[in-house]
N, CA, C and O atoms as a Maestro MAE file, in Angstrom:
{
 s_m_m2io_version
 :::
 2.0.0
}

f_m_ct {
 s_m_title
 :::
 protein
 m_atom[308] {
  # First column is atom index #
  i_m_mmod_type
  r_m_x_coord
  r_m_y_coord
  r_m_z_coord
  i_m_residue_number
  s_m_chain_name
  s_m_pdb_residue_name
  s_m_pdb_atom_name
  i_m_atomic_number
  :::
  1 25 -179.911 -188.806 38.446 1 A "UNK " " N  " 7
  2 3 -178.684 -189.113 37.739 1 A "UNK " " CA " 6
  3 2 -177.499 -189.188 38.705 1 A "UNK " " C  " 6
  4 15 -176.632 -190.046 38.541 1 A "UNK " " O  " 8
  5 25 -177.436 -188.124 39.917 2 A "UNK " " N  " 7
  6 3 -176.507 -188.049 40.830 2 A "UNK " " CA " 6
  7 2 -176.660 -189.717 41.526 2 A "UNK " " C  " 6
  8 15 -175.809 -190.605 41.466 2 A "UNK " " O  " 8
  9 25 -177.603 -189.761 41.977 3 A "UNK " " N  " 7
  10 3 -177.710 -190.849 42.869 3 A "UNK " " CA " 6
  11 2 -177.293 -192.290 41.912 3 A "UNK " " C  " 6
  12 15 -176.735 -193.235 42.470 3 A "UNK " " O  " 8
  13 25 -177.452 -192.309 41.207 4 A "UNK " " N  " 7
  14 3 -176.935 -193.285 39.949 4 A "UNK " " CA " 6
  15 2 -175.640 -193.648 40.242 4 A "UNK " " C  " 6
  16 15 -175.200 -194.701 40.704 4 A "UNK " " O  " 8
  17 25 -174.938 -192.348 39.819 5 A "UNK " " N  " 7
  18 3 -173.014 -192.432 39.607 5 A "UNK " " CA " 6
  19 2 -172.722 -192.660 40.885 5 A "UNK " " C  " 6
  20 15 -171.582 -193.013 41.185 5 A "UNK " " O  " 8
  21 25 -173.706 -192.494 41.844 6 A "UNK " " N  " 7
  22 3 -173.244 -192.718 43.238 6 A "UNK " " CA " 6
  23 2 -173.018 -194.181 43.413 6 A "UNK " " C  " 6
  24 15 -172.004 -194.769 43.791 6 A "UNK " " O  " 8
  25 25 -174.119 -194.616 43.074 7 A "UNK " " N  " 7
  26 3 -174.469 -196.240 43.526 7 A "UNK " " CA " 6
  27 2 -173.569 -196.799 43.088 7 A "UNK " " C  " 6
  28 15 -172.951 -197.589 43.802 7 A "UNK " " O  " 8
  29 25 -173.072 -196.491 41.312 8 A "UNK " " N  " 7
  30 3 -172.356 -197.456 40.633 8 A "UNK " " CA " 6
  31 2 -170.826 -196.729 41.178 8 A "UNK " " C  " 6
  32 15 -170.025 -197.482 40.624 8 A "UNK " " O  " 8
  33 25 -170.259 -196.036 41.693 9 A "UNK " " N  " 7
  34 3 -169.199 -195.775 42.419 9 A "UNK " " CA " 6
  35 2 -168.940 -196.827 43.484 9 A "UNK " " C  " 6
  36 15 -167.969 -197.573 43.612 9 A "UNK " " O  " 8
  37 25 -170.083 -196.706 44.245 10 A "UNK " " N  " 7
  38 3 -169.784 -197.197 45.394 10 A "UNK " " CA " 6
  39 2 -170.050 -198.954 45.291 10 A "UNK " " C  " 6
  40 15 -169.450 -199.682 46.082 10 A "UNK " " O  " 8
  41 25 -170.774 -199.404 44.495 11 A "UNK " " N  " 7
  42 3 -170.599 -201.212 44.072 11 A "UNK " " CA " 6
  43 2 -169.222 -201.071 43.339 11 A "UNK " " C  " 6
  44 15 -168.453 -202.001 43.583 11 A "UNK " " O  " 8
  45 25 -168.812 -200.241 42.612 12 A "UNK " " N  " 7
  46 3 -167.234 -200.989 42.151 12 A "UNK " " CA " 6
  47 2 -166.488 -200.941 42.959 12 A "UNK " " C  " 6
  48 15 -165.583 -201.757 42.782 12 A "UNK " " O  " 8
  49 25 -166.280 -199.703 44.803 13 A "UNK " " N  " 7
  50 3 -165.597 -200.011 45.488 13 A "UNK " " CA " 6
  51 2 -165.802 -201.173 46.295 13 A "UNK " " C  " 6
  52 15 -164.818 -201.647 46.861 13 A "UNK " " O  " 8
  53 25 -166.832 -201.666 46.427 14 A "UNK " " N  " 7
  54 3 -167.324 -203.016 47.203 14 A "UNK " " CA " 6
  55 2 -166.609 -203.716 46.352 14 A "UNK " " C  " 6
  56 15 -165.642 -204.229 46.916 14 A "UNK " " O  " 8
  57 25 -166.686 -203.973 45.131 15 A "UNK " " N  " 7
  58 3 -166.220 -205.060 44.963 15 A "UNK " " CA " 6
  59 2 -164.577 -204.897 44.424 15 A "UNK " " C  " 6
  60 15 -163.847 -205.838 44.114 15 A "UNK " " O  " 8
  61 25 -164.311 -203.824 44.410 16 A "UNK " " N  " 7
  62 3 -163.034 -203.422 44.062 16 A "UNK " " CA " 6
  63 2 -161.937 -203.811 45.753 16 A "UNK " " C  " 6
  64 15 -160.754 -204.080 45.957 16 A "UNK " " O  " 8
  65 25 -163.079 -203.646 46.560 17 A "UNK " " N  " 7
  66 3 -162.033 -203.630 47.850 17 A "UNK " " CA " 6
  67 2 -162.448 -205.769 48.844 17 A "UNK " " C  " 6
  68 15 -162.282 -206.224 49.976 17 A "UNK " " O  " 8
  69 25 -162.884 -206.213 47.786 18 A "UNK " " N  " 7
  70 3 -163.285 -207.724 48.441 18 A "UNK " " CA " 6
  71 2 -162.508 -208.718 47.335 18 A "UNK " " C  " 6
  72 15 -162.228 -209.861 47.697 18 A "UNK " " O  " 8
  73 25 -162.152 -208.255 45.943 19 A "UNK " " N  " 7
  74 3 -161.287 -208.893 45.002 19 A "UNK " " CA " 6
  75 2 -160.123 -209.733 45.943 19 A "UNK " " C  " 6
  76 15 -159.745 -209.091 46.923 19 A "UNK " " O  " 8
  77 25 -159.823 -210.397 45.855 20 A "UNK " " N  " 7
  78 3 -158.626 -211.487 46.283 20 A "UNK " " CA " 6
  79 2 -157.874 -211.301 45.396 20 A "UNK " " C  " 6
  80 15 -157.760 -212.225 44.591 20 A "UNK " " O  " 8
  81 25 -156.977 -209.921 45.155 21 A "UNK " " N  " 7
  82 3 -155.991 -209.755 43.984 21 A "UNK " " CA " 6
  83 2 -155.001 -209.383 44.466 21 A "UNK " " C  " 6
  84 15 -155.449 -209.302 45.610 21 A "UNK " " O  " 8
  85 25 -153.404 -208.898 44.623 22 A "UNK " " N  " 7
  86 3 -152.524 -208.250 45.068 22 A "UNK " " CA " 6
  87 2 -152.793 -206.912 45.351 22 A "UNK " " C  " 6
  88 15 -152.584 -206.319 46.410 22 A "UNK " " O  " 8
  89 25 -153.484 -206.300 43.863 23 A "UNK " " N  " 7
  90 3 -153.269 -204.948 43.454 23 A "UNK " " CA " 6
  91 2 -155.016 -204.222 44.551 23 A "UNK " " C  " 6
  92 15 -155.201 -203.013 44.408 23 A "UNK " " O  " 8
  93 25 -155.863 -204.840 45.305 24 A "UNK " " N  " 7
  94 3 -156.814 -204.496 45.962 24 A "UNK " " CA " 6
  95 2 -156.672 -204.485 47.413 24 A "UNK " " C  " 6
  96 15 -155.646 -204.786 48.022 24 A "UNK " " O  " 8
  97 25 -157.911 -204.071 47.978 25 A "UNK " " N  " 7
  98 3 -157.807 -203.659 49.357 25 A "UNK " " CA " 6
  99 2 -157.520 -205.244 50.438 25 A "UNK " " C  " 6
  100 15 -156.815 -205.380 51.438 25 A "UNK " " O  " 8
  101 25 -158.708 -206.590 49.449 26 A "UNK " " N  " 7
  102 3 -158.200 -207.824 50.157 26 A "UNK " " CA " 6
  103 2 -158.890 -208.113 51.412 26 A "UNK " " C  " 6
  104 15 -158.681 -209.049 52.184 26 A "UNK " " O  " 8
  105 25 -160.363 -206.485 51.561 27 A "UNK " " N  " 7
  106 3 -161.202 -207.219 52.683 27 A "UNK " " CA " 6
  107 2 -161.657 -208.185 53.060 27 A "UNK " " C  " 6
  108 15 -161.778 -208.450 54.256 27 A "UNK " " O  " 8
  109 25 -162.132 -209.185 51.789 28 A "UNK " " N  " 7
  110 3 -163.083 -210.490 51.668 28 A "UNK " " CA " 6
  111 2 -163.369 -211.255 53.153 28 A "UNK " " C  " 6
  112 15 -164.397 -211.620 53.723 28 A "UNK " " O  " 8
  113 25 -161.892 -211.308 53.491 29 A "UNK " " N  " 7
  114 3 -162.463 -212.430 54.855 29 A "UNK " " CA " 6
  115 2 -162.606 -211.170 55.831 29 A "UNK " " C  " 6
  116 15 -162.785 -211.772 56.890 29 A "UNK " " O  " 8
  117 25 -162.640 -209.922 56.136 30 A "UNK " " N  " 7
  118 3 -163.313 -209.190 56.898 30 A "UNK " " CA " 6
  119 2 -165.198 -209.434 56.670 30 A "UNK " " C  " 6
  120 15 -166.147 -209.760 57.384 30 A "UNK " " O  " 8
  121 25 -164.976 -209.061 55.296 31 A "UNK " " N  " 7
  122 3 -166.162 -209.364 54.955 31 A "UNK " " CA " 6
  123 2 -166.916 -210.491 55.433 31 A "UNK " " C  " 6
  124 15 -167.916 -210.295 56.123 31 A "UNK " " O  " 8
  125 25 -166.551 -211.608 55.148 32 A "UNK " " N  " 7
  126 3 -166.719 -212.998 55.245 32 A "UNK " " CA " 6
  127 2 -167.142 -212.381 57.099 32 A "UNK " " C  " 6
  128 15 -168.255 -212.005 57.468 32 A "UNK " " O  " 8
  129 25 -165.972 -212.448 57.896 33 A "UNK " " N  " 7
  130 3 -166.096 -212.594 59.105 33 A "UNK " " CA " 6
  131 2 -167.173 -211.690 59.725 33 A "UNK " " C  " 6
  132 15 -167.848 -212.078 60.678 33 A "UNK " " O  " 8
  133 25 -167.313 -210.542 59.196 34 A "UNK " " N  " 7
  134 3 -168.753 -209.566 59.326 34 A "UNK " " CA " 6
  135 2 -170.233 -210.499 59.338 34 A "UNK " " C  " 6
  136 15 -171.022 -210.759 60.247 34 A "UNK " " O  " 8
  137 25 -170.201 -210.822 58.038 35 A "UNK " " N  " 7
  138 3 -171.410 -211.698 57.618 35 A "UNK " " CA " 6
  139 2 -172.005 -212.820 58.525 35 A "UNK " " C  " 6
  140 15 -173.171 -213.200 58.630 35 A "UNK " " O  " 8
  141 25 -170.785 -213.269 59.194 36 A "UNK " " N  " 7
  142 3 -171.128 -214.535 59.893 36 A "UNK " " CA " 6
  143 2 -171.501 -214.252 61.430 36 A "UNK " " C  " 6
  144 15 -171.954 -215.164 62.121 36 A "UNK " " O  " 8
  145 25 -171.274 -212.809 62.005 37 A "UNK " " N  " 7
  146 3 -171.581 -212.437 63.210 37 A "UNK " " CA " 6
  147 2 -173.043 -211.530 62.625 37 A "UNK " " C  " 6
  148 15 -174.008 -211.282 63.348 37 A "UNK " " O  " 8
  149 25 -172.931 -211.158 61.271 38 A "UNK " " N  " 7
  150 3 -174.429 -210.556 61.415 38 A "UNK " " CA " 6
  151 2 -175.614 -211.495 61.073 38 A "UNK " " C  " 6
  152 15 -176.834 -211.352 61.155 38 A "UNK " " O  " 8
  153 25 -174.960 -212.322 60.735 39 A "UNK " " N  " 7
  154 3 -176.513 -213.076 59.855 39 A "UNK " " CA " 6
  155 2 -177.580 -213.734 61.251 39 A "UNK " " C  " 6
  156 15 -178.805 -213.609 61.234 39 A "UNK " " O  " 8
  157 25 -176.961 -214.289 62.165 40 A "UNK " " N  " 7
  158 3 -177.716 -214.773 63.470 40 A "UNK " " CA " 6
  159 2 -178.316 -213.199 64.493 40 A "UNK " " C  " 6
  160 15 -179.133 -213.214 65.414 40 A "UNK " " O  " 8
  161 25 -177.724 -212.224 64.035 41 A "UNK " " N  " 7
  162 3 -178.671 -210.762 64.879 41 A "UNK " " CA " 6
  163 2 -179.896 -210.245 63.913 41 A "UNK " " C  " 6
  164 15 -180.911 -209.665 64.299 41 A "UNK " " O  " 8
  165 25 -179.477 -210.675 62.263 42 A "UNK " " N  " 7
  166 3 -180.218 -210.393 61.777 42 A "UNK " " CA " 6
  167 2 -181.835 -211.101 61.645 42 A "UNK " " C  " 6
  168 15 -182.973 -210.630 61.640 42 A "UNK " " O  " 8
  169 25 -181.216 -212.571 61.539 43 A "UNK " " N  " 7
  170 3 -182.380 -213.566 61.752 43 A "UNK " " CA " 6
  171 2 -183.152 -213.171 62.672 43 A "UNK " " C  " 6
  172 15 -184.333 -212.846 62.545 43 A "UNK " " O  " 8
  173 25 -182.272 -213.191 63.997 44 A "UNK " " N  " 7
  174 3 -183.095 -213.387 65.300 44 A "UNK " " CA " 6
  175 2 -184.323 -211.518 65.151 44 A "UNK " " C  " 6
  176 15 -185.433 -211.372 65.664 44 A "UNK " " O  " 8
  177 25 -183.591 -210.521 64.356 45 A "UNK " " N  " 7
  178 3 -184.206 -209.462 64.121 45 A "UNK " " CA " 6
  179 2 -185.508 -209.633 63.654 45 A "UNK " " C  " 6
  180 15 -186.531 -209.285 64.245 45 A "UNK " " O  " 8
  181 25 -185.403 -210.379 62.183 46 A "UNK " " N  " 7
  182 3 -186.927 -210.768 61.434 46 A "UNK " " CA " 6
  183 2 -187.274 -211.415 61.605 46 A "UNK " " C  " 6
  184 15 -188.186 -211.691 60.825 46 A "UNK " " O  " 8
  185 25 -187.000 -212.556 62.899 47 A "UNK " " N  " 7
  186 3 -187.773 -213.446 63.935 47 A "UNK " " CA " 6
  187 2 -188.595 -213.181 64.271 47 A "UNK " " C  " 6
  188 15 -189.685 -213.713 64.059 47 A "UNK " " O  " 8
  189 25 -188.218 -211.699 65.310 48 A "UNK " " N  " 7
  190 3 -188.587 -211.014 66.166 48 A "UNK " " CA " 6
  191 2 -189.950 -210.013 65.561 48 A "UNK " " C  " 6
  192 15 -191.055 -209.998 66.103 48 A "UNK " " O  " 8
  193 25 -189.664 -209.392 64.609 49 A "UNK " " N  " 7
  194 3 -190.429 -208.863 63.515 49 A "UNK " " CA " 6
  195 2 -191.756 -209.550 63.158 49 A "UNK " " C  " 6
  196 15 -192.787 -208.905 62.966 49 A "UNK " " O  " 8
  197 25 -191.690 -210.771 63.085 50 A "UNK " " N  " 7
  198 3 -192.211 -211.656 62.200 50 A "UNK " " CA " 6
  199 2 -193.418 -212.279 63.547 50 A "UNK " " C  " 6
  200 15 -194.518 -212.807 63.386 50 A "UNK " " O  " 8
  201 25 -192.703 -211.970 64.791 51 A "UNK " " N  " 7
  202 3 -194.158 -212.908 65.752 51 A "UNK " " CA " 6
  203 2 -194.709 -211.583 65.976 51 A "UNK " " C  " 6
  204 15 -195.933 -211.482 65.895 51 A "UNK " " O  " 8
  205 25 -194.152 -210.743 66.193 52 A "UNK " " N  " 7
  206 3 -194.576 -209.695 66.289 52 A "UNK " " CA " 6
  207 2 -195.994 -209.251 65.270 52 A "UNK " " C  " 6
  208 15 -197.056 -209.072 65.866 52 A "UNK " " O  " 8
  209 25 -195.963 -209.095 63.820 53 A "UNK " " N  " 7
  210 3 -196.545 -209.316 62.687 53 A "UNK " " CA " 6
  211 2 -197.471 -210.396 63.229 53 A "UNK " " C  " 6
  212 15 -198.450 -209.904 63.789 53 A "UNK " " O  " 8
  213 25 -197.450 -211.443 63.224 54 A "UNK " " N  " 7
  214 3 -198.220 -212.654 63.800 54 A "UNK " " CA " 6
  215 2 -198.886 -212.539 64.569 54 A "UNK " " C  " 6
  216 15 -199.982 -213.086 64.450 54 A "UNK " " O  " 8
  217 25 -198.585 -211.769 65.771 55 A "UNK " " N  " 7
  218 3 -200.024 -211.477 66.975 55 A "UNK " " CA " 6
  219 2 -200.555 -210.449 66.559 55 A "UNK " " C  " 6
  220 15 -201.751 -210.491 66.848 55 A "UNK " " O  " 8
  221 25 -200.160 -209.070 65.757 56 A "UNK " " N  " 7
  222 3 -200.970 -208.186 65.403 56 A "UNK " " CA " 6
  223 2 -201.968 -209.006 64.340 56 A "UNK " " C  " 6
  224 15 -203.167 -208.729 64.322 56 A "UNK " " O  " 8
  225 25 -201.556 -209.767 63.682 57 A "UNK " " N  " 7
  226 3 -202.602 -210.499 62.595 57 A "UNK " " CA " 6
  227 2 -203.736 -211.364 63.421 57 A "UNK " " C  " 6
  228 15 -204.897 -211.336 63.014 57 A "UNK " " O  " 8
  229 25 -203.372 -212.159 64.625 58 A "UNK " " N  " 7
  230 3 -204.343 -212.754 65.402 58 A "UNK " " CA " 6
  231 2 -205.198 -211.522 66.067 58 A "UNK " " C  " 6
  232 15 -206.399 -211.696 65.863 58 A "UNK " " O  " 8
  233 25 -205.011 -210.728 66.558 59 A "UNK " " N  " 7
  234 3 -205.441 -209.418 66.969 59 A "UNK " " CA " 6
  235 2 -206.733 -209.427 66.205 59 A "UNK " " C  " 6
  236 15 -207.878 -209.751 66.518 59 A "UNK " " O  " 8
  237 25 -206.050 -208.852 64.827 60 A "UNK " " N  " 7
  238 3 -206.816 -208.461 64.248 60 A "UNK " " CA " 6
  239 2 -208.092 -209.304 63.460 60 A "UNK " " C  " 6
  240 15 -209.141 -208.744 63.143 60 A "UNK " " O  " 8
  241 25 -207.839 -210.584 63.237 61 A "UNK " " N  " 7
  242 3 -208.854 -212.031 63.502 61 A "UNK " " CA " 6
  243 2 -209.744 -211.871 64.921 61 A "UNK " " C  " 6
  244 15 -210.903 -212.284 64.884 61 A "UNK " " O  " 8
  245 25 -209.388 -211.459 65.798 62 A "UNK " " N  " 7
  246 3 -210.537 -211.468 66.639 62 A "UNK " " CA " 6
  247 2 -211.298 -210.589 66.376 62 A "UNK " " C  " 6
  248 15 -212.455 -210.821 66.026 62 A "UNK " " O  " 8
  249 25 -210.661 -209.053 66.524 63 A "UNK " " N  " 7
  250 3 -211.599 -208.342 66.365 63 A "UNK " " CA " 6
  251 2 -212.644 -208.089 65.036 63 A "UNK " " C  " 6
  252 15 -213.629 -207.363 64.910 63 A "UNK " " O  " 8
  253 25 -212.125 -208.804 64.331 64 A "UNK " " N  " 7
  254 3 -213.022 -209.212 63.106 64 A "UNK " " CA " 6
  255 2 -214.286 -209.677 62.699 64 A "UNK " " C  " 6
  256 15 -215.226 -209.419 61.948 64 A "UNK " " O  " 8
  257 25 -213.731 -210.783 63.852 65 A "UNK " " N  " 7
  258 3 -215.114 -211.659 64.768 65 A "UNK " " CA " 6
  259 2 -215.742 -210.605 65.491 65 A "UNK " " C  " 6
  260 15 -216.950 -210.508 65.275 65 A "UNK " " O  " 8
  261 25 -215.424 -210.080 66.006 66 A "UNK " " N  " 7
  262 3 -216.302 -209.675 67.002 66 A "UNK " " CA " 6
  263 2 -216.571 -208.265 66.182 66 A "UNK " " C  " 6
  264 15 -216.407 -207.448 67.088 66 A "UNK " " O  " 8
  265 25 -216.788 -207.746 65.374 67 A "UNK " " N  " 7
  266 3 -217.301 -206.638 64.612 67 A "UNK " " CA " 6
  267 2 -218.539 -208.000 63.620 67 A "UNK " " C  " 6
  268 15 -219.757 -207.827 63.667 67 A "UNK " " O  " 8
  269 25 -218.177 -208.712 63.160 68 A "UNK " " N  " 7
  270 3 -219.074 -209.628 62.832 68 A "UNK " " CA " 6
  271 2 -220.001 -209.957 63.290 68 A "UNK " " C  " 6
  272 15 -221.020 -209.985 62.600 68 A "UNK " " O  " 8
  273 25 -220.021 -210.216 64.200 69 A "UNK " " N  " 7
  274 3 -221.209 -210.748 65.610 69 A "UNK " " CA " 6
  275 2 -221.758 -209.713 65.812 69 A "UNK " " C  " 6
  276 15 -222.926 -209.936 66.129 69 A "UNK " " O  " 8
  277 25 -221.520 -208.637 65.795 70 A "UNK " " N  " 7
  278 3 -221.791 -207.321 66.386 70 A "UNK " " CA " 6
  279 2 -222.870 -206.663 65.451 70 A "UNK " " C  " 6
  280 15 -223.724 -205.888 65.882 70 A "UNK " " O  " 8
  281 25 -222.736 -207.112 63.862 71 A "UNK " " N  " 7
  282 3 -223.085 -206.985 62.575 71 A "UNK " " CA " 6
  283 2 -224.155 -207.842 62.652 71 A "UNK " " C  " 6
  284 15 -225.223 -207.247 62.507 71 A "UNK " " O  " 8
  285 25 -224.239 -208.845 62.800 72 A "UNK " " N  " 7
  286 3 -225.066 -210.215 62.592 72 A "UNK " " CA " 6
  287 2 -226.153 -210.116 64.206 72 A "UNK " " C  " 6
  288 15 -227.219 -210.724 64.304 72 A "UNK " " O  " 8
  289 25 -225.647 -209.349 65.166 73 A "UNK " " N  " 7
  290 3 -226.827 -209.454 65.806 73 A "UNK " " CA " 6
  291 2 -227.692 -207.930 65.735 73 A "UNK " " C  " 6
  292 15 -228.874 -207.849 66.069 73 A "UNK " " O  " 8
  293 25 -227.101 -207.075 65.375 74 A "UNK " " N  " 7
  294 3 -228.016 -205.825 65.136 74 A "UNK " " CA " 6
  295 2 -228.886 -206.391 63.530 74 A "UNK " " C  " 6
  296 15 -230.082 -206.117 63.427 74 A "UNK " " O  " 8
  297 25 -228.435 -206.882 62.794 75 A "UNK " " N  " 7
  298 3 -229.494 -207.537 61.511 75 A "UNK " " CA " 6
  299 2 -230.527 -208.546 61.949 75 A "UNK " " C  " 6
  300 15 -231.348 -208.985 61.144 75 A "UNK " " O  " 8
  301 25 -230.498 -208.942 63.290 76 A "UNK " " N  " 7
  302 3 -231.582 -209.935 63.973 76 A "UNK " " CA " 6
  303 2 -232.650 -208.777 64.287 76 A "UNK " " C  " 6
  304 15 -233.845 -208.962 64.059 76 A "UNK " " O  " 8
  305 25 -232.271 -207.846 64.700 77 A "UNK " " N  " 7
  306 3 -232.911 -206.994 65.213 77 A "UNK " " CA " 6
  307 2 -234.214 -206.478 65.105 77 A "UNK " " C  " 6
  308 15 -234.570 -205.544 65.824 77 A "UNK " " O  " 8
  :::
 }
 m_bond[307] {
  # First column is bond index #
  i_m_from
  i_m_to
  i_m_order
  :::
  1 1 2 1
  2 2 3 1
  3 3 4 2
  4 3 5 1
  5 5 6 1
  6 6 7 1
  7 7 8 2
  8 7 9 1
  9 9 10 1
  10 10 11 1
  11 11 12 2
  12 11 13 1
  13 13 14 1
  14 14 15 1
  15 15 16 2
  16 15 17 1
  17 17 18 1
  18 18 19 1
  19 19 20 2
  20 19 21 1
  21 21 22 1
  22 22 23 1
  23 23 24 2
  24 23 25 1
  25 25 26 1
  26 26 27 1
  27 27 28 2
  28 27 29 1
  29 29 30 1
  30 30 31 1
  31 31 32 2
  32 31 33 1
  33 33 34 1
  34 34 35 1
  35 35 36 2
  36 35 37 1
  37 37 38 1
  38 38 39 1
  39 39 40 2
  40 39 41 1
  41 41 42 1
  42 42 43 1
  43 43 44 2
  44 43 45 1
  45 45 46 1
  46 46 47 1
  47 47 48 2
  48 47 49 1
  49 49 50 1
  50 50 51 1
  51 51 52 2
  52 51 53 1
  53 53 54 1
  54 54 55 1
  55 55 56 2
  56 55 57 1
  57 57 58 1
  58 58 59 1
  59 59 60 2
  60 59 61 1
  61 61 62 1
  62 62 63 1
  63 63 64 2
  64 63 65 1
  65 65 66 1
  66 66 67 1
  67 67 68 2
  68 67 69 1
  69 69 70 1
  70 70 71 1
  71 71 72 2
  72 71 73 1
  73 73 74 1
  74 74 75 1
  75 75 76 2
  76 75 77 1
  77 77 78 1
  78 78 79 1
  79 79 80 2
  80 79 81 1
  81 81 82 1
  82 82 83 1
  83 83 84 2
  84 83 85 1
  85 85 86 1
  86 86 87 1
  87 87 88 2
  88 87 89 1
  89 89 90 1
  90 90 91 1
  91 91 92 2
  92 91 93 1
  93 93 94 1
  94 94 95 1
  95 95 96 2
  96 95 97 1
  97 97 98 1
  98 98 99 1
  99 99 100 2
  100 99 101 1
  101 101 102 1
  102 102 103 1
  103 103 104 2
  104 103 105 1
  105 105 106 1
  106 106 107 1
  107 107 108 2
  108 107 109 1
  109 109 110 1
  110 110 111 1
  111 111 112 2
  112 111 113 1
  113 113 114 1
  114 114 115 1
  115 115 116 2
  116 115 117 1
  117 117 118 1
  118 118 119 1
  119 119 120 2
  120 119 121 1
  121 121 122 1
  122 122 123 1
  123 123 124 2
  124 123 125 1
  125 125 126 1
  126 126 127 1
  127 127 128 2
  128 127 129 1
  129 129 130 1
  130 130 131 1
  131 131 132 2
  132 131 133 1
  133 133 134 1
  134 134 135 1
  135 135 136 2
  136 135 137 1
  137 137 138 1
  138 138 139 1
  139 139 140 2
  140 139 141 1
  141 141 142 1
  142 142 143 1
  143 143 144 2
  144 143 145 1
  145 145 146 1
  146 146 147 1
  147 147 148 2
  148 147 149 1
  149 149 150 1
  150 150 151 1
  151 151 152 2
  152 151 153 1
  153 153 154 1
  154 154 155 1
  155 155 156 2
  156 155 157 1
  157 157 158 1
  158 158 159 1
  159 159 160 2
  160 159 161 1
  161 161 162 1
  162 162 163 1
  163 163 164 2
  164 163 165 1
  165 165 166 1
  166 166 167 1
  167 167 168 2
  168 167 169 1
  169 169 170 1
  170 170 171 1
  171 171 172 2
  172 171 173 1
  173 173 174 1
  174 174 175 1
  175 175 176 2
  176 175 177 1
  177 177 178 1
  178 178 179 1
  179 179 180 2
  180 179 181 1
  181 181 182 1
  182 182 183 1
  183 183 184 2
  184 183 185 1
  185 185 186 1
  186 186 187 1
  187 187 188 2
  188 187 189 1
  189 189 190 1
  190 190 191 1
  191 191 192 2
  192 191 193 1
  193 193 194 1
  194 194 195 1
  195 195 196 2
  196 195 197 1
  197 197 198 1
  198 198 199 1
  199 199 200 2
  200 199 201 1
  201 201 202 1
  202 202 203 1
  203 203 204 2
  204 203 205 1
  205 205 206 1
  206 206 207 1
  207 207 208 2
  208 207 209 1
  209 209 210 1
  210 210 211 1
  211 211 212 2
  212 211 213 1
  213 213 214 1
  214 214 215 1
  215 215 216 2
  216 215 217 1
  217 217 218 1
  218 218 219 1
  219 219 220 2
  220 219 221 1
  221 221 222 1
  222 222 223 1
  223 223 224 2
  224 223 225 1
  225 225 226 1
  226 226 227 1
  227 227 228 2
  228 227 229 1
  229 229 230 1
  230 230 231 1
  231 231 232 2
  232 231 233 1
  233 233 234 1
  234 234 235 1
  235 235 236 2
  236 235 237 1
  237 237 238 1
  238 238 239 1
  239 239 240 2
  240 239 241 1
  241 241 242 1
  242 242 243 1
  243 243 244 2
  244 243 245 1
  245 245 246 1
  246 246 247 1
  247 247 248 2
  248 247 249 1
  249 249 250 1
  250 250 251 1
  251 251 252 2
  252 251 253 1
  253 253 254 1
  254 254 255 1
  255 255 256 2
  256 255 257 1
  257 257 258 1
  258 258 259 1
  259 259 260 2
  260 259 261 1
  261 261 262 1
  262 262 263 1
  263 263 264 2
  264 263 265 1
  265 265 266 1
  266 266 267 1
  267 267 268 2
  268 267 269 1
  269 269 270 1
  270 270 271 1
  271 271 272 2
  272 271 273 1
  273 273 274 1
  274 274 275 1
  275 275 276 2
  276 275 277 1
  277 277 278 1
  278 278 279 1
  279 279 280 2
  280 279 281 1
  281 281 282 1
  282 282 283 1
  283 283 284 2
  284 283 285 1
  285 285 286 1
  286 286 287 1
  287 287 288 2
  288 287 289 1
  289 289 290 1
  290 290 291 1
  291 291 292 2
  292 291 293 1
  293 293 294 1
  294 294 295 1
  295 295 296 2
  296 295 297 1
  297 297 298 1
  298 298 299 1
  299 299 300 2
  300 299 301 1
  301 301 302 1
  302 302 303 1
  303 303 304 2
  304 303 305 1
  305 305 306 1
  306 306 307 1
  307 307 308 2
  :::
 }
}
């Protein structure tokens, strides 16, 4: 329940402090300007993530094979 009133506290100050109104804080283009220096560290992050993910998956295709083979020639046996 705590963590609740928390969350919804803290989204009405987000958006309480990005409003384009007189009576608010008027961050928006901080905001704005944040977003646009993080979104290219972030990409390049789950880029990075993502080949990463990709050779452990080829990895694990080989050795697959080769537990296979390994399988298939002890059943010759």
């Amino acid at each position: 329940m705590v963590a609740l009133l928390v969350g919804i506290v803290f989204v009405l100050f987000a958006v309480y402090s990005v409003l384009p109104v007189d009576w608010s804080l008027g961050w928006g283009a901080y905001v704005v300007d944040f977003l646009k220096g993080g979104v290219p560290l972030i990409a390049a992050f789950i880029g990075l993530i993502a080949v990463f993910i990709g050779i452990a998956d080829i990895k694990d295709k080989i050795e697959a094979k080769k537990e296979e083979a390994e399988e298939k020639a002890e059943g010759e046996k």
